[in-house]
C-alpha positions, 0 to 999 in steps of 0.5 A, spaced: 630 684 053 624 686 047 618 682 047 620 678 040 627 676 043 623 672 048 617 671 044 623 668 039 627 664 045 621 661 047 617 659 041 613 653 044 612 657 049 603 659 049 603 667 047 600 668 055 606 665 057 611 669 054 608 674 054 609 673 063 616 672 062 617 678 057 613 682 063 616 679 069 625 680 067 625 687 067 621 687 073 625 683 077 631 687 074 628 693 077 627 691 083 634 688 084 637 694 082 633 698 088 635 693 093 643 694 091 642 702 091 638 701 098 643 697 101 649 701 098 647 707 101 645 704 107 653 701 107 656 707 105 651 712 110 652 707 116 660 707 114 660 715 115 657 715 121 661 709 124 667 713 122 664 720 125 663 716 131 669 714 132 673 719 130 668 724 136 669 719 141 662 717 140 659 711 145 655 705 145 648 708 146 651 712 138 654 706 135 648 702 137 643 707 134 647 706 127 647 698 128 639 698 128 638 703 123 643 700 118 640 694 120 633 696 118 635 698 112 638 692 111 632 688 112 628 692 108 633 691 102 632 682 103 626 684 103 627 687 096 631 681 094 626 676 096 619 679 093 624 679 087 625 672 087 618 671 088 616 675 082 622 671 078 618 664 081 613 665 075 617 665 070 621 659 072 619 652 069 624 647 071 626 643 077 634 646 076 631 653 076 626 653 082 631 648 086 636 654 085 631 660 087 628 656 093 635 656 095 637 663 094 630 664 097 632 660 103 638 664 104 635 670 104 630 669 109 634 666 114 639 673 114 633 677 114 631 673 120 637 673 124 637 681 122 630 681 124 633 677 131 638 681 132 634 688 131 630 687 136 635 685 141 639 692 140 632 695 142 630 691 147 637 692 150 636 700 149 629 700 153 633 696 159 639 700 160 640 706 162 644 712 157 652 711 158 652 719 157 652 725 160 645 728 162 643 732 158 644 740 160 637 741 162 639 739 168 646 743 169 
């Protein structure tokens, strides 16, 4: 969107005003369309390595490894989408709008700590158990 189409749209809207809106949509796109490519090569990454593992004959130590690095990813790109919805709450200039970026908001946060949560439980559950595969051949 140019400048003159929101300056247009916006028209007793003050200059400084419209001028945020024209800066802050195209950046808030970006930053959606950074989210959905790190989150749709996280999915596609971590769908292969699940299919190899399978296929292999991997273990739970493996699958676990891939649950927690697509699940950083996955962070990472709520993360992404939150900053973004952020950025977008300058803009917003009715109750309706933020009633609805708030609620997107909340969502997000929520996931992202329920992930956080469940990342940090697949850590601690590696720390603690011990390995379910063959030593390594340093010792054969």
């Amino acid at each position: 969107m140019s400048f003159a189409g929101t300056a247009a749209s916006h028209l007793d809207t003050p200059p400084l005003e419209a001028w945020l809106v024209a800066l802050t949509e195209p950046v808030v796109t970006v930053i959606a369309l950074l989210a959905l490519i790190l989150i749709t090569l996280a999915t596609i990454i971590a769908f292969v390595k699940m299919i190899l593992m399978m296929a292999r004959g991997g273990n739970n130590t493996l699958r676990r490894a891939i649950w927690l690095e697509y699940g950083r990813w996955l962070v990472a790109g709520l993360t992404l989408q939150l900053a973004g919805d952020i950025i977008e709450s300058a803009i917003y200039t009715t109750w309706d709008s933020i009633g609805q970026l708030a609620a997107i908001a909340v969502v997000r946060t929520f996931l992202n700590y329920f992930l956080e949560r469940d990342i940090q439980e697949i850590r601690e559950r590696q720390h603690h158990e011990t390995p379910d595969h063959e030593p390594d051949a340093r010792h054969e």
